[in-house]
KOLTORLUM-393981 format. One record per atom (N, C-alpha, C, O, CB): residue number from 0; residue in one letter; atom name; x, y, z. Coordinates in steps of 0.02 Angstrom, whole numbers, plus 32768, in hexadecimal, padded with zeros to 4 digits. Glycine has a CB too. Example, Ala and Ser with C-alpha at 12.3 -4.5 7.8 and 13.67 -1.06 7.14 Angstrom:
NODE resi resn name    X    Y    Z
NODE    0    A    N 8294 7EE4 8186
NODE    0    A   CA 8267 7F1F 8186
NODE    0    A    C 8294 7F5B 8186
NODE    0    A    O 82C8 7F5A 81A7
NODE    0    A   CB 8235 7F20 81C4
NODE    1    S    N 8282 7F90 8162
NODE    1    S   CA 82AC 7FCB 8165
NODE    1    S    C 8285 8002 818A
NODE    1    S    O 829E 8039 8192
NODE    1    S   CB 82C0 7FE2 811E
This chain:
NODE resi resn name    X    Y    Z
NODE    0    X    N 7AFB 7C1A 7FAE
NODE    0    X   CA 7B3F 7C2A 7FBE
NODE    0    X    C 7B55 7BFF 7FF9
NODE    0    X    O 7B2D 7BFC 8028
NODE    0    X   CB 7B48 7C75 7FCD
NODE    1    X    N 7B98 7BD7 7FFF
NODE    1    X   CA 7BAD 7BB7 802C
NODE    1    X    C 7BCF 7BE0 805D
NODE    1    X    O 7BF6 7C0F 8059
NODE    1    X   CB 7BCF 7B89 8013
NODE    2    X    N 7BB4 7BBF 808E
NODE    2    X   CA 7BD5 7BFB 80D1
NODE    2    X    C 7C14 7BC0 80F8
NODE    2    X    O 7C03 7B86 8102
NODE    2    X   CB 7B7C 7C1C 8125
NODE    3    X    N 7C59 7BD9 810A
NODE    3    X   CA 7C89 7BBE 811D
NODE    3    X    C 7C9E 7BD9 814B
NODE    3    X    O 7CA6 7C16 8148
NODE    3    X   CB 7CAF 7BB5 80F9
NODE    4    X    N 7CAE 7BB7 8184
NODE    4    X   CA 7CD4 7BC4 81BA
NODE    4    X    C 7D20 7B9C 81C6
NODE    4    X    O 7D34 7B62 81CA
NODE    4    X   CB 7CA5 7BB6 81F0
NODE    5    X    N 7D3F 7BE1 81C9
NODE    5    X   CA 7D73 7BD7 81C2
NODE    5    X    C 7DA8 7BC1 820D
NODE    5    X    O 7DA8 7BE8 823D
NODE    5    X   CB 7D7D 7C0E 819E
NODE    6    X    N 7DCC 7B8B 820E
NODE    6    X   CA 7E06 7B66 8235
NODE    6    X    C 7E0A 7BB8 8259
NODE    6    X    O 7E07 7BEA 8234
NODE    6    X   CB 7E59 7B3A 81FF
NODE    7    X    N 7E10 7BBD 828F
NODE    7    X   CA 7E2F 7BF5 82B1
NODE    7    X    C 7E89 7BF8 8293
NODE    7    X    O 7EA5 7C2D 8284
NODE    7    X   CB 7E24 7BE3 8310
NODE    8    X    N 7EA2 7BC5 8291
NODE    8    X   CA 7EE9 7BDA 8263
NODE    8    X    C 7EED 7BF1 8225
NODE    8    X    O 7F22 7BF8 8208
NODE    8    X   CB 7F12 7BAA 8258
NODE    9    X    N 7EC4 7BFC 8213
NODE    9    X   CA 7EAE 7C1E 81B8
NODE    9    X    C 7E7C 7C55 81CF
NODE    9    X    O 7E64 7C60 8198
NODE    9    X   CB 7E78 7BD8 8172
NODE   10    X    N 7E54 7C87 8200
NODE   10    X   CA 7E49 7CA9 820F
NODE   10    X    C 7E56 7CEE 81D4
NODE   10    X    O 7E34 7D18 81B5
NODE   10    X   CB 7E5F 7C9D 8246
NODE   11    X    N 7E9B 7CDB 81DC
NODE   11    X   CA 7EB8 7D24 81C0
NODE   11    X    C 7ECB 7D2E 8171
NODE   11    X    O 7EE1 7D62 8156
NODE   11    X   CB 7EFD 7D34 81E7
NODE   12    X    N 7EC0 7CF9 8158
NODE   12    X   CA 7ED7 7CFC 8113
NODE   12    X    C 7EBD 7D41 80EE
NODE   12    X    O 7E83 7D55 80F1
NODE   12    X   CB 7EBC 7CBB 80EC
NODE   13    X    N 7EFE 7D69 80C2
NODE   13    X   CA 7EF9 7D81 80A4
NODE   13    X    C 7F1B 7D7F 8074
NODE   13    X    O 7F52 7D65 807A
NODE   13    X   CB 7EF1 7D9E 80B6
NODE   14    X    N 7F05 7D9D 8031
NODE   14    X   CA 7F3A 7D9C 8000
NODE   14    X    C 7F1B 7D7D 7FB9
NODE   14    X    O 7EE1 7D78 7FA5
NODE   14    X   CB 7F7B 7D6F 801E
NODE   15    X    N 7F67 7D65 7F95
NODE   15    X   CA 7F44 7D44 7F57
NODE   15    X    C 7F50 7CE6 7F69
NODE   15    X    O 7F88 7CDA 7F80
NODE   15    X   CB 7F75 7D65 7F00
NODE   16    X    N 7F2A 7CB2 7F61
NODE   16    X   CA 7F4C 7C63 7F78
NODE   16    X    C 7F26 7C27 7F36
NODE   16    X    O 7EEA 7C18 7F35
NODE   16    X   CB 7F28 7C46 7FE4
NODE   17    X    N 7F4C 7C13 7F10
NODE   17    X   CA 7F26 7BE6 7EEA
NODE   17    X    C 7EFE 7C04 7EBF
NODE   17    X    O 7ED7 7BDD 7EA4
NODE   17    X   CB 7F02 7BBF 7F0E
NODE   18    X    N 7EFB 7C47 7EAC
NODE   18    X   CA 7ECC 7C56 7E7A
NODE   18    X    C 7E8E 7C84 7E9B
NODE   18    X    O 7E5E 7C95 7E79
NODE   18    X   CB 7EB2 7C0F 7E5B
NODE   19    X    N 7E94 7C95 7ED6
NODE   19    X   CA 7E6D 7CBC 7EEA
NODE   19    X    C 7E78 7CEB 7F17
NODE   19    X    O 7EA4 7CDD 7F3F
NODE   19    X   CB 7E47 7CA3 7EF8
NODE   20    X    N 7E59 7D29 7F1F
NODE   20    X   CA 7E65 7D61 7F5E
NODE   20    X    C 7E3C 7D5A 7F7D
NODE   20    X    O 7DFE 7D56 7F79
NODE   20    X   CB 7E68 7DA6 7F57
NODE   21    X    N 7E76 7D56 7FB5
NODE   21    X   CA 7E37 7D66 8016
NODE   21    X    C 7E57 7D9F 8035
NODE   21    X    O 7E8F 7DB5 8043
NODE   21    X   CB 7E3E 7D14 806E
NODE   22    X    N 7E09 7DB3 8038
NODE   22    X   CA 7E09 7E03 8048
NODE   22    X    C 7DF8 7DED 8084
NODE   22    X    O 7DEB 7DB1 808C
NODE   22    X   CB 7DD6 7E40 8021
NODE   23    X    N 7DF5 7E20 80BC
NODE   23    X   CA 7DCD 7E24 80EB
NODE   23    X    C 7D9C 7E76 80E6
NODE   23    X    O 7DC0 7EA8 80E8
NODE   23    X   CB 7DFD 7E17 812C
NODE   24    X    N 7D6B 7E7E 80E2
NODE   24    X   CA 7D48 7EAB 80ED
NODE   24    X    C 7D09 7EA9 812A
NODE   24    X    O 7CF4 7E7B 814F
NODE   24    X   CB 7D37 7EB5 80B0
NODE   25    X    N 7CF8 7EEB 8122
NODE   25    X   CA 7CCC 7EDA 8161
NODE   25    X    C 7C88 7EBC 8161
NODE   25    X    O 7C5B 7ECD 813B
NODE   25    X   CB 7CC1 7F13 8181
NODE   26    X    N 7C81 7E87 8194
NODE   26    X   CA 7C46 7E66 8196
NODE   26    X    C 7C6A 7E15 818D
NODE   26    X    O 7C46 7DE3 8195
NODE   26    X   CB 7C0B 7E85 8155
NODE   27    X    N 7CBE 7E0D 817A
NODE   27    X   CA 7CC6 7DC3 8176
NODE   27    X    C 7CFB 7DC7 813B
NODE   27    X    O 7CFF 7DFD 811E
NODE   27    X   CB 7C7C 7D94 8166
NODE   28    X    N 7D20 7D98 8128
NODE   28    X   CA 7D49 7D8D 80F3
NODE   28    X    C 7D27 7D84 80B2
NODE   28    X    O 7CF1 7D68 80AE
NODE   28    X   CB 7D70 7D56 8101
NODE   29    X    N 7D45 7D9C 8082
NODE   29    X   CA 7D23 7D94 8032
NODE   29    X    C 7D56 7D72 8012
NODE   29    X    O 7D8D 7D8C 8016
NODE   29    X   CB 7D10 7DDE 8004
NODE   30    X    N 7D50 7D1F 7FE0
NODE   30    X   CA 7D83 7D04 7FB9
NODE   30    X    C 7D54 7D27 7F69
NODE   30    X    O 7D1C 7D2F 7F52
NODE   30    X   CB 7D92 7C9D 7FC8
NODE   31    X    N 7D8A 7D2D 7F5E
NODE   31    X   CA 7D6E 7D40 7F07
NODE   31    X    C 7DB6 7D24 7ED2
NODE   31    X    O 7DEF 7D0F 7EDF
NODE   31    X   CB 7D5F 7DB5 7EF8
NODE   32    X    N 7D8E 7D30 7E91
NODE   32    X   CA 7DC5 7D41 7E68
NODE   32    X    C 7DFC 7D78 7E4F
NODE   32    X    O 7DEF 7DB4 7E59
NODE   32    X   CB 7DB1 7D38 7E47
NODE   33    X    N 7E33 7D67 7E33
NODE   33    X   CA 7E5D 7DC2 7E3D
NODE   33    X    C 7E48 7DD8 7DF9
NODE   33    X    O 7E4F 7DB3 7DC8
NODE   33    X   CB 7ECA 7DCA 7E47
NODE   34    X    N 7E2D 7E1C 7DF5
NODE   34    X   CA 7E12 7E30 7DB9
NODE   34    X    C 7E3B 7E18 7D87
NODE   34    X    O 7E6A 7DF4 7D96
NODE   34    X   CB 7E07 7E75 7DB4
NODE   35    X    N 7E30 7E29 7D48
NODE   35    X   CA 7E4B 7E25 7D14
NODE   35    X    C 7E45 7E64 7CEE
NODE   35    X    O 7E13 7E7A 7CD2
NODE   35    X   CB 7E36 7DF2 7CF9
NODE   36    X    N 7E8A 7E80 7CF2
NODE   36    X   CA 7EB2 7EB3 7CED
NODE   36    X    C 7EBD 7EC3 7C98
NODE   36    X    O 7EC9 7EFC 7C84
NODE   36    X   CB 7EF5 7EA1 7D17
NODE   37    X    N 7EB5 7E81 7C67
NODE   37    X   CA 7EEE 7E9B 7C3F
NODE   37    X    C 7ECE 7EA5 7C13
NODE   37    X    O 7EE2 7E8B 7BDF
NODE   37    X   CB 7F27 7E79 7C30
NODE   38    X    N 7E90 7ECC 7C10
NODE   38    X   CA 7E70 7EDC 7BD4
NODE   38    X    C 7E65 7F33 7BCF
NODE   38    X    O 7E49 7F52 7BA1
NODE   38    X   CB 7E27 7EAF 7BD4
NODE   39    X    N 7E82 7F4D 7C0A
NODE   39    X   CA 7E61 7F95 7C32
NODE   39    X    C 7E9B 7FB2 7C03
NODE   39    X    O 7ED3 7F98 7C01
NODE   39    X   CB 7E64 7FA6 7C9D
NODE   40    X    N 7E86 7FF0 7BD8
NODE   40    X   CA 7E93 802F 7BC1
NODE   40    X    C 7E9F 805B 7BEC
NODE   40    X    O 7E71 8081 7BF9
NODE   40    X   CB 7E69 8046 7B9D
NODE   41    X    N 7EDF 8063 7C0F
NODE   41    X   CA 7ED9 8094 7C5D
NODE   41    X    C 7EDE 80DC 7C22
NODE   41    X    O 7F00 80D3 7BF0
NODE   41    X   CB 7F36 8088 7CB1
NODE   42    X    N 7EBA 8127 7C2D
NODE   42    X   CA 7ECB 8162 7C25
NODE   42    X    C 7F09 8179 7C29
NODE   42    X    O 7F31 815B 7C4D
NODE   42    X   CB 7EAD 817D 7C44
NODE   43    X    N 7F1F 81B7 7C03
NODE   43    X   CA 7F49 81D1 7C02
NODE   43    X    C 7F5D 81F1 7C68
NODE   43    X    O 7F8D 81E5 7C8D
NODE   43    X   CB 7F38 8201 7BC0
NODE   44    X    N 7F20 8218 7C74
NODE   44    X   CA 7F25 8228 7CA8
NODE   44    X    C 7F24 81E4 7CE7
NODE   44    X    O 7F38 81E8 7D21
NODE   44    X   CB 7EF4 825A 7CA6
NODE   45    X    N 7F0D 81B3 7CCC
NODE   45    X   CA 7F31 8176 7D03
NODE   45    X    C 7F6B 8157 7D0C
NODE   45    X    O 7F87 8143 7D3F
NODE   45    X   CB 7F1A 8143 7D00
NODE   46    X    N 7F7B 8155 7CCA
NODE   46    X   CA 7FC8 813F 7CBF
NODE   46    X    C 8005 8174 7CE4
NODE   46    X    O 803B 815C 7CF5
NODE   46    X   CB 7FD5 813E 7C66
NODE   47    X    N 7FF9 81B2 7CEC
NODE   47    X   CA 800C 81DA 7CF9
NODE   47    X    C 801C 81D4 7D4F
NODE   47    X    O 8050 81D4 7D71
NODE   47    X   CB 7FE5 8205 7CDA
NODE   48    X    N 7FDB 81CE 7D5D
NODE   48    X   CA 7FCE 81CD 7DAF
NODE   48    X    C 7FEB 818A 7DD5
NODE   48    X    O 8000 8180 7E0E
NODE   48    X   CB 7F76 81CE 7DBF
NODE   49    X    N 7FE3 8163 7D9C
NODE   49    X   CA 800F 811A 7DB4
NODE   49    X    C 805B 8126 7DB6
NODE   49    X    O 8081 8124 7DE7
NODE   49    X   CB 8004 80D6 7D7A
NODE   50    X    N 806A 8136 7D6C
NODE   50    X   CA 80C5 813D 7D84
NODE   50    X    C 80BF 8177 7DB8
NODE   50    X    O 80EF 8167 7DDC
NODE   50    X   CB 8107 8159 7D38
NODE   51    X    N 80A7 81AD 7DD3
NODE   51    X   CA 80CF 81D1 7E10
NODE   51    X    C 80AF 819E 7E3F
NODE   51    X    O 80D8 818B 7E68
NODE   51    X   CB 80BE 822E 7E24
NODE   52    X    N 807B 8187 7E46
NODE   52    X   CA 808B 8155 7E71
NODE   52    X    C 80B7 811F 7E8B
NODE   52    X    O 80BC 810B 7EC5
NODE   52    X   CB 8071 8144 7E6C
NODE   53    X    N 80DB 8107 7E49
NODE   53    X   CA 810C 80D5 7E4B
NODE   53    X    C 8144 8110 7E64
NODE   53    X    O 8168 80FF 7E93
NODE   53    X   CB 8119 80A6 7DFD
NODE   54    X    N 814B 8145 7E4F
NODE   54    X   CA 817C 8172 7E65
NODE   54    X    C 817C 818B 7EBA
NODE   54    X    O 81B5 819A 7ECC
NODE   54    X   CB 8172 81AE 7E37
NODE   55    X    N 8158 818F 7EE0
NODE   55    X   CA 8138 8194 7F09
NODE   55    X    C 8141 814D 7F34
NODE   55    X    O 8147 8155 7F71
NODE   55    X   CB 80FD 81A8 7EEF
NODE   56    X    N 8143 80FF 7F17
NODE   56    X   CA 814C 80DA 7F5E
NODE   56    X    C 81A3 80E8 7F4D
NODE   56    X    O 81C6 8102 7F79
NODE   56    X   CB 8127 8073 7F69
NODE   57    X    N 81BE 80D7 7F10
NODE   57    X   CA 8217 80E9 7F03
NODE   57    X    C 8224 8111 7F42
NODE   57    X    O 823D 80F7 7F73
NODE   57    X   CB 822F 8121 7EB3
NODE   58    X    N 821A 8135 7F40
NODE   58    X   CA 8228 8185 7F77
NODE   58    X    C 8209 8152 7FCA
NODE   58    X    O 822B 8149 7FFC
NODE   58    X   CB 81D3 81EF 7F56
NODE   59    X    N 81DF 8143 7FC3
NODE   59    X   CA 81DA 8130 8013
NODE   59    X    C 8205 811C 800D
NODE   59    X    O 8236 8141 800F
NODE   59    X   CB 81AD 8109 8038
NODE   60    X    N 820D 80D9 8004
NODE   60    X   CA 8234 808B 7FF0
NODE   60    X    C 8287 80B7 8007
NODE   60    X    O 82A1 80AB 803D
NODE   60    X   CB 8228 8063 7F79
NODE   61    X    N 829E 80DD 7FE3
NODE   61    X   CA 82E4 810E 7FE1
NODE   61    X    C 82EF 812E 8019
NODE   61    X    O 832A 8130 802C
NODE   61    X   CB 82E5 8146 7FAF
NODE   62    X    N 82C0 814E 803E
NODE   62    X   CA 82A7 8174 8073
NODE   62    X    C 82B4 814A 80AC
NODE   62    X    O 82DA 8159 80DA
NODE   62    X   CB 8260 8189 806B
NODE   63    X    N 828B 810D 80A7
NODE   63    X   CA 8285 80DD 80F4
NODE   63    X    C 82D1 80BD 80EC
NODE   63    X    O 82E5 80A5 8121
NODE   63    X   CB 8237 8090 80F7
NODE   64    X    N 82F5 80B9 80C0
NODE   64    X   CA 8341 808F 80C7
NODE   64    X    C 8361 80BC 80CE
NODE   64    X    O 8396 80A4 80B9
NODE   64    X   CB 8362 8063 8091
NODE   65    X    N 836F 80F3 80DD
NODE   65    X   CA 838C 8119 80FF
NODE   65    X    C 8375 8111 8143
NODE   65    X    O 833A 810E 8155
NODE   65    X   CB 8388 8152 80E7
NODE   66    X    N 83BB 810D 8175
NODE   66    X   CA 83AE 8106 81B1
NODE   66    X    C 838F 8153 81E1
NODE   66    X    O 8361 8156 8209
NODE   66    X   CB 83F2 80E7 81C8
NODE   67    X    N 83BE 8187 81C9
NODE   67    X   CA 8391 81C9 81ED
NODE   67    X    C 8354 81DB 81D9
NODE   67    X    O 832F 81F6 8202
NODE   67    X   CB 83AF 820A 81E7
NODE   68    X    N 833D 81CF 8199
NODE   68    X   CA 82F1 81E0 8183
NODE   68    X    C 82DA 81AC 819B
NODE   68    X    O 82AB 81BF 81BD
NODE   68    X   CB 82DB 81EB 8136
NODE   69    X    N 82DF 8168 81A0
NODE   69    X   CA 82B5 8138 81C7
NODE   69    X    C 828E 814E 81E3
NODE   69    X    O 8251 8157 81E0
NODE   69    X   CB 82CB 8114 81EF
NODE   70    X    N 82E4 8164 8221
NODE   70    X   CA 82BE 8166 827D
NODE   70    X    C 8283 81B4 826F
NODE   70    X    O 824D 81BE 828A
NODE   70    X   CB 831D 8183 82DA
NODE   71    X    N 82AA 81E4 8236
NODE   71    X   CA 8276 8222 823D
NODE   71    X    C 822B 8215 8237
NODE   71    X    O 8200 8227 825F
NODE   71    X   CB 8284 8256 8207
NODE   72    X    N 8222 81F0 81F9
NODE   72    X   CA 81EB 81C7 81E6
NODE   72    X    C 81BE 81B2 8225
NODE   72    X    O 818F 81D4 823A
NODE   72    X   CB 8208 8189 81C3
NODE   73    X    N 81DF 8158 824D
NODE   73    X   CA 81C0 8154 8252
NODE   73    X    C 81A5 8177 82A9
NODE   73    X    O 817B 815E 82CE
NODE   73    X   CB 81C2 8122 8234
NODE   74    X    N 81D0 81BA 82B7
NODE   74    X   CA 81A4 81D7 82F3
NODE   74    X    C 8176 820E 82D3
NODE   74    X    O 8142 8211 82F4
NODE   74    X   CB 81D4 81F9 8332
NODE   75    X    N 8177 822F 82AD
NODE   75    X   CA 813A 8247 8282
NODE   75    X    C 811A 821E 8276
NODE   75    X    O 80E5 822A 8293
NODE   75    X   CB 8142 8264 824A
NODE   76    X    N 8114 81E8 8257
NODE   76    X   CA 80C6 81AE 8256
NODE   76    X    C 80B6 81AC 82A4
NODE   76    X    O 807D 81BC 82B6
NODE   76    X   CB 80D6 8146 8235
NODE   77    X    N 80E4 8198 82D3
NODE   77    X   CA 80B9 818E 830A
NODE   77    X    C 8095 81C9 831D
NODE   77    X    O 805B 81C8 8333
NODE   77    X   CB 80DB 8176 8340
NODE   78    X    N 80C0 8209 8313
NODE   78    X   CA 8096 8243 8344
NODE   78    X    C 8064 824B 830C
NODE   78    X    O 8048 8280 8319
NODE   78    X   CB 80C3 8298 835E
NODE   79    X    N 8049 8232 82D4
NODE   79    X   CA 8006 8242 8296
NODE   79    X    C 7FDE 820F 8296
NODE   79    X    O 7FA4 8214 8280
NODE   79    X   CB 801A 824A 8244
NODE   80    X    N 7FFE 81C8 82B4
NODE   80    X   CA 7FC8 81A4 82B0
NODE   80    X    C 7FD4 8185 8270
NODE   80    X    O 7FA4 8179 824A
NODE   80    X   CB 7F89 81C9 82B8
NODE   81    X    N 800A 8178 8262
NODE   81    X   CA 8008 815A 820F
NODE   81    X    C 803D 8142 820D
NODE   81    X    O 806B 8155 8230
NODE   81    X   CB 8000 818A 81CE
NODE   82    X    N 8044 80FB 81CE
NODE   82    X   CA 8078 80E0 81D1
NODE   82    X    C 80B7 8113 81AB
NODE   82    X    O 80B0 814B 8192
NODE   82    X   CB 8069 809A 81B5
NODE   83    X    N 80EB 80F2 81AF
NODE   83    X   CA 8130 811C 8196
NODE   83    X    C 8123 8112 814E
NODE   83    X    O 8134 8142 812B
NODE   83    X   CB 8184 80FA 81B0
NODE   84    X    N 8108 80DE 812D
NODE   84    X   CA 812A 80D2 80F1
NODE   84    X    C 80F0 8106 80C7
NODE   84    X    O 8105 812C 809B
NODE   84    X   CB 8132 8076 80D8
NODE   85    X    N 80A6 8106 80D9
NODE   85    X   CA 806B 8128 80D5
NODE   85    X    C 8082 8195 80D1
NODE   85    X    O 8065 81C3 80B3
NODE   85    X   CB 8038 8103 812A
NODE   86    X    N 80BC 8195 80FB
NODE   86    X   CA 80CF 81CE 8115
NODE   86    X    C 80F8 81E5 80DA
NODE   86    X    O 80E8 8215 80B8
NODE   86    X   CB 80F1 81CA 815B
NODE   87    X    N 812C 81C2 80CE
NODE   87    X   CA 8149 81CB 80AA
NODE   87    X    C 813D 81C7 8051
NODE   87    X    O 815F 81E5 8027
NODE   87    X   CB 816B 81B0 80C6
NODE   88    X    N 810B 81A1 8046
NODE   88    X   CA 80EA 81B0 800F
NODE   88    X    C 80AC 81EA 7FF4
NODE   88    X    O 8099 81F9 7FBB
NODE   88    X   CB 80D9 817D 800A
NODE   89    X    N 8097 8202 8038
NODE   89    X   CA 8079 822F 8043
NODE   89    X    C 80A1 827F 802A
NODE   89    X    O 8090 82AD 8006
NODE   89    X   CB 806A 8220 8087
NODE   90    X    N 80DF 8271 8056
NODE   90    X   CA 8120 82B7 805C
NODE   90    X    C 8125 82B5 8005
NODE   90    X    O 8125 82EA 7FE6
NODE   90    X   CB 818A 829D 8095
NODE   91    X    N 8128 8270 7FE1
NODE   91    X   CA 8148 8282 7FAC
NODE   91    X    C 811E 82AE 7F74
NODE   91    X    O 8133 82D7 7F4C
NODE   91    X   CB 8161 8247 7F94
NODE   92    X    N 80E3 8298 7F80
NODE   92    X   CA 809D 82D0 7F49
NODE   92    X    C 808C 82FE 7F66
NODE   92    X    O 8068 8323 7F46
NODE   92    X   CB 804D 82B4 7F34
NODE   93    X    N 809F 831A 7FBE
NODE   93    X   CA 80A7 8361 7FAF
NODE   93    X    C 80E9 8390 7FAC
NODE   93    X    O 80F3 83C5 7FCA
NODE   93    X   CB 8082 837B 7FD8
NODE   94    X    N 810B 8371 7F85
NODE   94    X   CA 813B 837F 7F73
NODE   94    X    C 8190 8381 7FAD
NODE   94    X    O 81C4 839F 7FA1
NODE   94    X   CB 811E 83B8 7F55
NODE   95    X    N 8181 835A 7FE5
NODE   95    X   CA 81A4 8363 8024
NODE   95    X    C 81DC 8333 8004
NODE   95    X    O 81C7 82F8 8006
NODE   95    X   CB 8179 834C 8072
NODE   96    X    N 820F 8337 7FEE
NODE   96    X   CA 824D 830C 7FE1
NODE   96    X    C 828B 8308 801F
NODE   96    X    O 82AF 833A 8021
NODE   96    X   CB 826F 832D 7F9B
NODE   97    X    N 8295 82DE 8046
NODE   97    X   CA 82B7 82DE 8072
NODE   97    X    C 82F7 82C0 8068
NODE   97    X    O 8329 82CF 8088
NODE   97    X   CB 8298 82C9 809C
NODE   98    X    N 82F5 8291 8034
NODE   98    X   CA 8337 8280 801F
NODE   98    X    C 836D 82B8 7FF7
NODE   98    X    O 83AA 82B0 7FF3
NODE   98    X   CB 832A 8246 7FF2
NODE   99    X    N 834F 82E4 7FE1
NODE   99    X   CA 836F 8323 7FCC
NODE   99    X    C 837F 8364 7FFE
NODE   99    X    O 83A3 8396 7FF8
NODE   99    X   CB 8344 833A 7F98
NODE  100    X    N 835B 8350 802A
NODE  100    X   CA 836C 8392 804A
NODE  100    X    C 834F 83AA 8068
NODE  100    X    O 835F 83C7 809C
NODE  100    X   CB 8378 83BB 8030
NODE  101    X    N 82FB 83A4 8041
NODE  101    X   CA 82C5 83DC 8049
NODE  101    X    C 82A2 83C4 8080
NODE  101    X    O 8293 838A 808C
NODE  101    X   CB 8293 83EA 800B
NODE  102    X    N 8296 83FC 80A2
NODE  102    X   CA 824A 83E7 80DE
NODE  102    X    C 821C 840A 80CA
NODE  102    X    O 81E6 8407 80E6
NODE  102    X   CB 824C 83F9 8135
């Protein structure tokens, strides 16, 4: 295995670049390939859990562009220790809807 040291200005790469993902995990950065997705049979019960998920960032996403749920947002993440957008996707699977009304 070739070991590379990386330009201190490339330090931080993450993401997808040219055909590959750089992760950083612990112990050093990992480049790999991005799986290949398009053969997977997701379950009934995954498919499921994915759209309220997709339902679930909608609702942050709706949540954080509002300017008063923002600011509510993000001083509850600070006093929890968690980001706003994390918070608000959180509020939405246990059922906490703030754009409606509900606390």
């Amino acid at each position: 295995m070739a070991k590379v040291r990386l330009n201190p200005a490339l330090e931080q790469v993450r993401g997808q670049l040219a055909g590959f993902v750089y992760r950083v995990r612990y112990g050093g950065q990992t480049i790999s390939k991005p799986p290949d997705m398009s053969r997977v049979v997701w379950s009934a019960a995954q498919v499921e859990h994915r759209q309220r998920f997709r339902r679930a960032v909608a609702y942050a996403r709706a949540a954080l562009a509002d300017k008063k749920l923002h600011a509510l947002y993000v001083k509850e993440a600070a006093h929890k220790g968690q980001r706003p957008f994390d918070l608000a996707v959180s509020d939405y699977f246990k059922g906490r809807d703030l754009l409606a009304g509900g606390k």
